[in-house]
N, C-alpha and C positions, 0 to 999 in steps of 0.2 A: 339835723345831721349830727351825728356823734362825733367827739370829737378825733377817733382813729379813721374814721373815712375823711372828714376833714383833711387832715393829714397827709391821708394817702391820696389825694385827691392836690393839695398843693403841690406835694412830689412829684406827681405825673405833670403838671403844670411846666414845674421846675425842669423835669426834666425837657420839657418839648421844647420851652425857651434857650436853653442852654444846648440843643444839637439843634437850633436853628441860629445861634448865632447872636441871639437877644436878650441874655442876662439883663435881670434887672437888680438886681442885689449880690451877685459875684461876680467875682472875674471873668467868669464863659469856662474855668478851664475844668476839665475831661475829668475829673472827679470826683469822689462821693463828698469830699468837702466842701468845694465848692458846689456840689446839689446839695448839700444838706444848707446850708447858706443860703443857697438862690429858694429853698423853700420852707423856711424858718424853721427848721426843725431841729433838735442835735444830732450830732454827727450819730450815736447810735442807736437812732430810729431806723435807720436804712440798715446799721448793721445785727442789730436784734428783730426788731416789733417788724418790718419792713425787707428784709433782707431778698424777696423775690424781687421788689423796687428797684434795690441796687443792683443785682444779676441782671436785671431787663437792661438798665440805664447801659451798665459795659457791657453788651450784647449790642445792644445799638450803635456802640462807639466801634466794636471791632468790625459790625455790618458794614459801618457805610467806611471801612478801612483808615479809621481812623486809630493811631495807638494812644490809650490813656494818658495822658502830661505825667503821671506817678510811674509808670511804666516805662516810659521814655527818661524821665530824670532817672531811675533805677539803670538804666541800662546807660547812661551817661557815668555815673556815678563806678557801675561795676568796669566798663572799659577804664578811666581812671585809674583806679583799685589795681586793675591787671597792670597798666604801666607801671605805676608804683612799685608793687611785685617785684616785675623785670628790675627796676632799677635796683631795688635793695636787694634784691639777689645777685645781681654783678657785684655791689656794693660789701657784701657778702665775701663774695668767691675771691674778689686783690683782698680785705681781710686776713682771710686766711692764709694766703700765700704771702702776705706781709708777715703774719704772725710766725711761719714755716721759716722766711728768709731769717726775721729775727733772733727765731731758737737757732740755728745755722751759726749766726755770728755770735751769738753769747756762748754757746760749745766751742766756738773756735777761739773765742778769749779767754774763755777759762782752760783751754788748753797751753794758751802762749805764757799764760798767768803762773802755771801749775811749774811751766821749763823754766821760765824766770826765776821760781822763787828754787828748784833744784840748782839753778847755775851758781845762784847767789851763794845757796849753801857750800854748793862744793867752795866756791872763792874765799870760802870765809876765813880759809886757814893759809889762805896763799896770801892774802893783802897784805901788802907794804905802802908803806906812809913815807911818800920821798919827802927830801927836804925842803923847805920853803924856797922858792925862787926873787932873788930880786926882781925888783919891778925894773921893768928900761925906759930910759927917759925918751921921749926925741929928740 
């Protein structure tokens, strides 16, 4: 036997152990990792030299309605992602309206700042210096 039917020949093995529930060298789970594992092969046997193997293998998984473990974490992972999102995007939006209030109150100080230092000047020619006051005892 050569050794690429070999090969393809442990795969189909692997494969029938693995949608029946009986790993014997992986986990059992629904992907071409763990088939490439449960049939000693490297992983890009199935994805190069083999690749009809692996189309068969998730054909089979999505028959008997089953969804791939990799497809399920991906869609675990993307709902996640989406919350994430949401929350930096609220996280976002008080930001900005934080930053918006901020400019607000810095305009508004350097306007109190600006009459300040006008007041100050106009006083400058009016200040008098009254005379020391005694201190009172009790």
């Amino acid at each position: 036997m050569s050794p690429a039917l070999d090969e393809r020949d442990r795969i189909k093995a692997a494969i029938d152990r693995i949608l029946s529930g009986t790993p014997k060298e992986s986990n059992g789970a629904l992907t071409i990792v763990a088939l490439a594992i449960e049939a000693g092969v490297p992983r890009n046997a199935l994805t190069q030299r083999h690749p009809d193997l692996k189309n068969d293998f998730y054909e089979k998984v999505r028959a008997r309605g089953g969804t791939p473990d990799r497809e399920r974490r991906l869609r675990k992972q993307v709902v996640k992602l989406k919350e994430l999102r949401a929350v930096d995007a609220e996280e976002i939006k008080q930001l900005r309206a934080d930053v918006e209030a901020l400019i607000g109150a810095l305009h508004q100080s350097e306007s109190e700042n600006r009459q300040l230092r006008l007041q100050l000047a106009e006083r400058a020619g009016k200040l008098r210096v009254l005379p020391p006051q005694p201190l009172s005892r009790p």
